[in-house]
N, C-alpha and C positions, 0 to 999 in steps of 0.2 A: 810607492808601497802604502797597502792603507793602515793609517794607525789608529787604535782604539782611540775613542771619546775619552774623557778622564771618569764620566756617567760609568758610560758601560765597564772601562778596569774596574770600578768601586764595585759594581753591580756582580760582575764576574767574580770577585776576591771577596766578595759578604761573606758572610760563615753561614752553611746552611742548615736548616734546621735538624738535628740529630732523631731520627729513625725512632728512637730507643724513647726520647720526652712524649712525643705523644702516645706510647706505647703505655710507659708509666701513667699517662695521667687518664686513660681508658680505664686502665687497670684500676685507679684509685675511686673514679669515679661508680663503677662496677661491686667495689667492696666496698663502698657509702651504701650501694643500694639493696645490696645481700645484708647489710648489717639494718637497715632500716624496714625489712621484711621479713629478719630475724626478731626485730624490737614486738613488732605489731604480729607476729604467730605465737609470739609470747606470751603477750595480753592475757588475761582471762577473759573468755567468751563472758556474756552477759547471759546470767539465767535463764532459761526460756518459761516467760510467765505459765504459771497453772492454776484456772480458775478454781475458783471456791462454791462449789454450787449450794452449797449453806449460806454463803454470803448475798450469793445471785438473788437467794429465794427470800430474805431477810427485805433487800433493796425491791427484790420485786412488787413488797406487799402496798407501794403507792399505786404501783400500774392496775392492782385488779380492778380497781374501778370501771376502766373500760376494754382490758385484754382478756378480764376472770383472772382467776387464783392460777392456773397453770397455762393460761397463755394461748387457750385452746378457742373454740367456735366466738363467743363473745358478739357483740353486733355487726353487722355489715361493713358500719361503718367507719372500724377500725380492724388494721389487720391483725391477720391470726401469727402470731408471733412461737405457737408449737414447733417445734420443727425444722424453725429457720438456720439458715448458717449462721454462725455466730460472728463467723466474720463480716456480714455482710451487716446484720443488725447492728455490730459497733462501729460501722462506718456510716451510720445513719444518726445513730447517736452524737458520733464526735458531730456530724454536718448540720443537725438540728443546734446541737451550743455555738457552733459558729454562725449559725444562723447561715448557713447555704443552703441545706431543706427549712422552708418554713409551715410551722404550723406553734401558733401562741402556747398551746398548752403541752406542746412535746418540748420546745424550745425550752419553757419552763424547768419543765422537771428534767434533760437533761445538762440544766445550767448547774443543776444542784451535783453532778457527777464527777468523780474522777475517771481518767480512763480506765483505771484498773477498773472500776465500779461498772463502769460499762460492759467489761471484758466478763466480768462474774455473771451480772446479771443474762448478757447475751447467752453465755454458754449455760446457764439455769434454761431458759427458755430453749434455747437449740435441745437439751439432754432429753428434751419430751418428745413423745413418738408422732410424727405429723399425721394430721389428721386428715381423713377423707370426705371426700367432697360428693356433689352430683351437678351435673346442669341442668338448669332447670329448661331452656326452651328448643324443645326437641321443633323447634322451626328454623333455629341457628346453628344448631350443630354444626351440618357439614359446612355451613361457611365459615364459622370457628377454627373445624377442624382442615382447611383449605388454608386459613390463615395461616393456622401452628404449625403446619408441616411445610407449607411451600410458600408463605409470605405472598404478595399480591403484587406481582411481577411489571403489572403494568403502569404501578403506582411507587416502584423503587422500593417496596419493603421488603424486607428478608423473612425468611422464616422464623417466628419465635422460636422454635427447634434449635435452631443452632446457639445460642447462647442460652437457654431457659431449659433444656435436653428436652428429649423427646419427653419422656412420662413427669413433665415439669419439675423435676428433682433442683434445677439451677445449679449452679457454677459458683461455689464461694469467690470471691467475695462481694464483688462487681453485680450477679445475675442471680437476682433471689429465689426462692423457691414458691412458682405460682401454681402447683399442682397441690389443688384442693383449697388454696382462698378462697375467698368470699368473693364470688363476682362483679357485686358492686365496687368492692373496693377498689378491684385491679381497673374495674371502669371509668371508676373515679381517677386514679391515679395515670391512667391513659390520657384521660382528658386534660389534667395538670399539668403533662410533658405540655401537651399538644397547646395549651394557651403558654405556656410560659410560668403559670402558677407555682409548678414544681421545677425549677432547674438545675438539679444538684447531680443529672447523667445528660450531656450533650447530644451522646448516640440516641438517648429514647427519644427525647425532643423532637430530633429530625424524624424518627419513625413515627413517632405518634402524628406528628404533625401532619403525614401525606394518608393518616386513617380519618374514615367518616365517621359518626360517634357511633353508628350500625356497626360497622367494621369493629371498633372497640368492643359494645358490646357481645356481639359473637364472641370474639375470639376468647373475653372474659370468662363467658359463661364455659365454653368450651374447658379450659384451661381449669375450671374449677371442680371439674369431672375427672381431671388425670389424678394418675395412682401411678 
């Protein structure tokens, strides 16, 4: 006759685990986590900031030097800051004091900011009505406008269209508002991605980089005629 191992009786006569303890400790575990998402719905939210565009307009009077007094046409060679999303100008802001966009004299004067500072001034310049533009070389146009709409297929670039909108209005906060700059500037700023000058957006890098500096300018001037 075969007779259990003395292993196996001990194995067989263990006490086994009762049904009902891991039922409990689900349950407890369960009302840790309802009482820990009860703690944090409880919180009070954090204000949601509201610029000051008195303050905006106070902090803006170092920038007219080279934006003007309201942010408007100014020279070529700095952009037209009317208009813009604010959110996008404060994230240029915060990346110029970090020094990930560089340029010496913007660096500068956003070292002197807090964010809030940034946040006013941005929405002081956004609260102005964007300004319009023309192209000026009616021999680039439709390559411009070939660029903006369908991107240069053969050369992997997308349409500016798709992140910059059709009538250049842009996408806070990421995709600025290039309908009606100055098209030097945006030509300028094409060729920054495109050497590595400016590296503070990855995606323009790679696009600008597979444009010729023709190609930039077109699509520039183009882009500075949208309404």
């Amino acid at each position: 006759m075969f007779t259990p191992t003395l292993s196996r009786l001990a194995l067989n006569n263990s006490p086994r685990p009762q049904p009902w303890g891991r039922t409990a400790r689900l349950a407890s575990l369960l009302a840790m986590g309802l009482a820990a998402a009860a703690a944090q719905a409880a919180a009070p939210a954090a204000p949601a900031f509201k610029p000051d565009l008195a303050k905006g307009q106070a902090i803006s009077a170092t920038c007219q030097a080279c934006h003007t007094a309201d942010g408007s046409r100014g020279t070529p060679a700095n952009p037209i800051l009317q208009g813009q999303h604010p959110e996008y100008l404060t994230k240029q802001l915060i990346e110029f004091k970090a020094g990930k966009r560089k340029n010496a004299i913007m660096q500068g004067f956003a070292a002197t900011l807090s964010e809030d500072d940034m946040r006013h001034v941005s929405a002081y310049y956004a609260s102005k009505k964007a300004p319009v533009g023309f192209a000026q070389n009616k021999d680039t146009v439709a390559l411009g406008q070939r660029i903006w709409r369908g991107g240069i297929v053969a050369k992997g670039v997308p349409a500016c269209s798709g992140c910059h909108s059709p009538n250049g209005a842009g996408m806070p906060a990421q995709y600025p508002r290039i309908g009606g700059q100055h098209a030097e500037y945006t030509a300028l700023q094409l060729a920054n991605f495109a050497s590595g000058a400016r590296a503070n957006n990855a995606q323009m890098m790679t696009i600008a980089g597979k444009m010729s500096e023709a190609e930039m300018k077109a699509v520039a001037d183009y882009a500075a005629g949208l309404r």
